[in-house]
N, C-alpha and C positions, 0 to 999 in steps of 0.2 A: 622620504616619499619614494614609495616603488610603483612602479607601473611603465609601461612603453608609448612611446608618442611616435603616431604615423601618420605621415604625410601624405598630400594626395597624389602625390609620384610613387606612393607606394615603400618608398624609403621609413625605418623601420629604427627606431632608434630608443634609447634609455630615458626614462621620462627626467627633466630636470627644470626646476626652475626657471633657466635662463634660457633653455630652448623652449619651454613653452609660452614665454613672451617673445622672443624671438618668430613662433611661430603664429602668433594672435598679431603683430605689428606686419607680418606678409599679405594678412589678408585671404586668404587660399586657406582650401577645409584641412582640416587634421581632425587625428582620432588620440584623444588621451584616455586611456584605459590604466586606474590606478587599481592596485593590490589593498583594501582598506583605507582608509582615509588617518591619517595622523594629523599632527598640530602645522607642520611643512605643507600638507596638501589642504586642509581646513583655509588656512590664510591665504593659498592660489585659490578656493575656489570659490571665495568672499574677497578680495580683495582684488586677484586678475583677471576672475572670471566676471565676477560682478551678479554672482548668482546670489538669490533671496536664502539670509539665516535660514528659515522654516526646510527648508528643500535642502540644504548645507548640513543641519540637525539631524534630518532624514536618513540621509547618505551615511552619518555616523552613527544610528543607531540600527542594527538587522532586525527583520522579524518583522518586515512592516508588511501589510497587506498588499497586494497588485494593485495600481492605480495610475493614473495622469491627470495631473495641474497643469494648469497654463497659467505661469508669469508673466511681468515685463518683460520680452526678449528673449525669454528659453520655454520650451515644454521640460516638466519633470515625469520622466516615468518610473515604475518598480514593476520586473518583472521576474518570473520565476522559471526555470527548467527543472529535470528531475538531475538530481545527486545519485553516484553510484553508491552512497551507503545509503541508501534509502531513504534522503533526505528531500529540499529542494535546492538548487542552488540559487541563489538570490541575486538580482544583478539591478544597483540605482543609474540610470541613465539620463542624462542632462544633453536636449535636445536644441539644438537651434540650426538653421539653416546654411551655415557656414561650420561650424565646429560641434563635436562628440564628445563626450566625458563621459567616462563609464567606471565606475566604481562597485568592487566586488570584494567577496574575501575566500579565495584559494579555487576559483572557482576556474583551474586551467585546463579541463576537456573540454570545458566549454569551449573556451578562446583558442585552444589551440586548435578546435576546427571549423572556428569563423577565420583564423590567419591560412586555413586552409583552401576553403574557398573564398579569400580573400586573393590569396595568390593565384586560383586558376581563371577569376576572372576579376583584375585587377582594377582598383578605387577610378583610375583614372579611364576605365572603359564605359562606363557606366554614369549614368546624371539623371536626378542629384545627388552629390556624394552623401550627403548627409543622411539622405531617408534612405538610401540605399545601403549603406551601413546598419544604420538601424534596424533596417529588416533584416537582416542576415544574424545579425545577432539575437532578434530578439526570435526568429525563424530557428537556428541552432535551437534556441532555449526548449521554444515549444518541441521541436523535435525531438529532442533528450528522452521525454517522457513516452514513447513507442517503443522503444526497445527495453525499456526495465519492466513496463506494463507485459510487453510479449513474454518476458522471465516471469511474470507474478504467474499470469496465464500458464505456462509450463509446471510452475511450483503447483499449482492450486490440484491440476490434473494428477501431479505424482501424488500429491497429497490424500487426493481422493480416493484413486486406489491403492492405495498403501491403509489406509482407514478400513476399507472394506474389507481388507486382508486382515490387519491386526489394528485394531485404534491403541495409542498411544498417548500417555499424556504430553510426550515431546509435542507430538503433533497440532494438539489442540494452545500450545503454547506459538507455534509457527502461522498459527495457523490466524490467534488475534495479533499476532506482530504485523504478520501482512493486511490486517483492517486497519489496524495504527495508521501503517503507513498507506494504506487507497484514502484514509478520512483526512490525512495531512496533505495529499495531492488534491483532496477536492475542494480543501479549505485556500486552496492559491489560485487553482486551474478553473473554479468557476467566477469567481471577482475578474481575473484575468479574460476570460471569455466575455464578461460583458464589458469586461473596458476597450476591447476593439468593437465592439457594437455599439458603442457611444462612438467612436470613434470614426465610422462606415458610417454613420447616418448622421454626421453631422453633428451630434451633440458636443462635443471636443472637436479641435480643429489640431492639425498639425503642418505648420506653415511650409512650404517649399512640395506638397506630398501632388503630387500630379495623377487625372483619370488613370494613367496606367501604374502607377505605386499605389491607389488603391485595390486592384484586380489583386498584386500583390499579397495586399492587407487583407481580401476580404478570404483569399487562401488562406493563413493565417487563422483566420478566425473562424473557417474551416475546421482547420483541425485539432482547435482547441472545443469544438464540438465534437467533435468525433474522439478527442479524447476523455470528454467529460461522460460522453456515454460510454466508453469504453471502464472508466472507473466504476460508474452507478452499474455494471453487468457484474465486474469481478468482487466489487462486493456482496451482489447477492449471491454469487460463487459462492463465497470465503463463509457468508452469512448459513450458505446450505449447506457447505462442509462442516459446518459447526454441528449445524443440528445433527447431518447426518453420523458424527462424531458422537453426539450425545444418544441419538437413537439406538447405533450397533453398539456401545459399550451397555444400554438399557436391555436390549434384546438378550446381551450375554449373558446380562445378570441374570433376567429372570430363567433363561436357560439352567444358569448352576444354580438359582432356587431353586425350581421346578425338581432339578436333580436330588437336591440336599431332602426336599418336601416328597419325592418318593421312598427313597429311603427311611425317612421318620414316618412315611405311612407304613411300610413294610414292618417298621420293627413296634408298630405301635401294638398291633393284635398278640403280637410274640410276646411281649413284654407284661399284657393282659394274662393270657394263656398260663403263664409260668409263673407270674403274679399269683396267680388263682390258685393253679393248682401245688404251691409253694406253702400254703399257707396249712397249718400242723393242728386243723382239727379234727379230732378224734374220729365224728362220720366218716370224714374224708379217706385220711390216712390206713384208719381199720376196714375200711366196706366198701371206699370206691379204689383205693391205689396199691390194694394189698393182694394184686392179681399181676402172674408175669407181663399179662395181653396189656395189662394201663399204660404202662412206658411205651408199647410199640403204638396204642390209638391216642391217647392223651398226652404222652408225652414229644411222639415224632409225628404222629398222624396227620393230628389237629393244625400245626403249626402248619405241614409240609400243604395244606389244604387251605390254609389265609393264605401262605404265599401266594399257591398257583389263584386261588381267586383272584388276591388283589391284583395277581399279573393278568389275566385274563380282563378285569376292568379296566385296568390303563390302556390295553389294546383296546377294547372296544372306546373308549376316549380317545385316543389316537398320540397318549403319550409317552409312546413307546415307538409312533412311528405306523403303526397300524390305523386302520378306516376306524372315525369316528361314530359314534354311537347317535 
């Protein structure tokens, strides 16, 4: 079993066995926070705890949606923050009015800046320890998700003009990784959003939670709207920069079409011209090309006279850059 067991003096110590019966037979809250669940912490928290298999199963398997049940004698919640690898971090938390159990896997920015403001304003300042805990941790969580959203935000704008300059197919690869990861945020951050709104109005109950740790709560669920809309924007970002990705690589092409298709109009009349006059019959070769002057009008003339037409067309179309016709 890994994880830290803390007192509500604030005292800070290695989670074990025997101090956490130790500390359930004092009666006074503590916070056990374990690193994964193994067969050592499964049997404390079905056997010491006295928590429901189904909630105990929970805890052991990750990837569960945001939620809260109410047992006999404990709330179960599941709640998410954002991961620095683009993930979320997951956190099973077993509630009751006297004691915390929180069960994670590697998830230590988070905790180590709940032990942060945990030490500047310490367990024992504060009542009820219980929900007052809980909100901080599950407050970190939600917060997490602000500062990697503001990095998507910065991504998206370099991205954009960086497209407009040269599109890339790096880019359009960056570009669905960041959808990936706003559709994986919004698959936790919107369940989670309406589970403090069951929660604010009654529908769910969490015992010990007093008029002013809902004000709390209803911050909270604040800014799991204000992040949910913050997601639904950056993806029609990510969603415009695609297109706009798709439209300036469209625009190029038919640019070097456009090019490649004057060019084939240019040499289409030449290729006529020389065609024509190429061909070794008799009228031709004795009676029209059998004079110095044929070479300088049919052979340089005629040609030198598509061209400037066909360039003089394209100007008056305007695809050369010239007023359209």
């Amino acid at each position: 079993m890994q994880g830290t067991l803390t007192l509500a003096d604030g005292t800070v110590m290695v989670a074990s066995d025997a101090e956490v019966k130790k500390a359930l037979n004092g009666g006074e809250f503590f916070w056990l926070n374990l690193d994964d669940v193994d067969q050592e912490a499964t049997d404390l928290l079905l056997e010491t705890f006295g928590f429901h298999p189904l909630a105990v199963e929970d805890a052991q398997h990750f990837g569960q949606r945001p939620k809260v049940e109410e047992y006999d004698g404990f709330t179960y919640f599941v709640a998410h923050g954002a991961a620095a690898a683009g993930g979320t971090a997951e956190v099973h938390l077993f509630y009751t009015p006297q004691r915390l159990v929180t069960v994670h896997r590697g998830c230590t920015p988070v905790f180590a800046e709940v032990d942060k403001r945990l030490t500047r304003h310490p367990p024992a300042a504060v009542s009820p320890l219980a929900v007052s805990v809980l909100y901080l941790i599950i407050d970190t969580l939600v917060d997490s998700y602000f500062p990697v959203l503001a990095d998507l935000d910065d991504r998206i704008d370099e991205l954009e003009d960086s497209i407009l300059r040269t599109p890339t197919e790096e880019q359009l690869g960056d570009l669905f990784a960041m959808k990936r990861q706003l559709v994986g945020y919004r698959k936790v951050v919107t369940p989670q959003r309406d589970m403090f709104a069951r929660l604010l109005t009654g529908v769910d109950t969490l015992p010990g939670m007093t008029e002013e740790d809902a004000r709390y709560f209803r911050d909270l669920y604040d800014h799991l709207i204000r992040i949910s809309d913050l997601i639904d924007s950056y993806r029609d970002l990510v969603s415009g920069a695609v297109d706009t990705h798709l439209s300036t690589v469209s625009n190029r092409l038919n640019v070097v079409m456009k090019q490649l298709a004057i060019i084939a109009t240019v040499f289409l009349p030449l290729s006529f011209l020389t065609g024509f006059f190429g061909q070794n019959f008799d009228l031709l070769v004795n009676h029209v090309l059998n004079h110095p002057w044929a070479f300088w009008i049919f052979g340089i003339g005629m040609e030198l006279a598509a061209v400037l037409g066909l360039f003089v067309l394209f100007r008056r179309r305007g695809w050369l850059g010239g007023p359209t016709a």
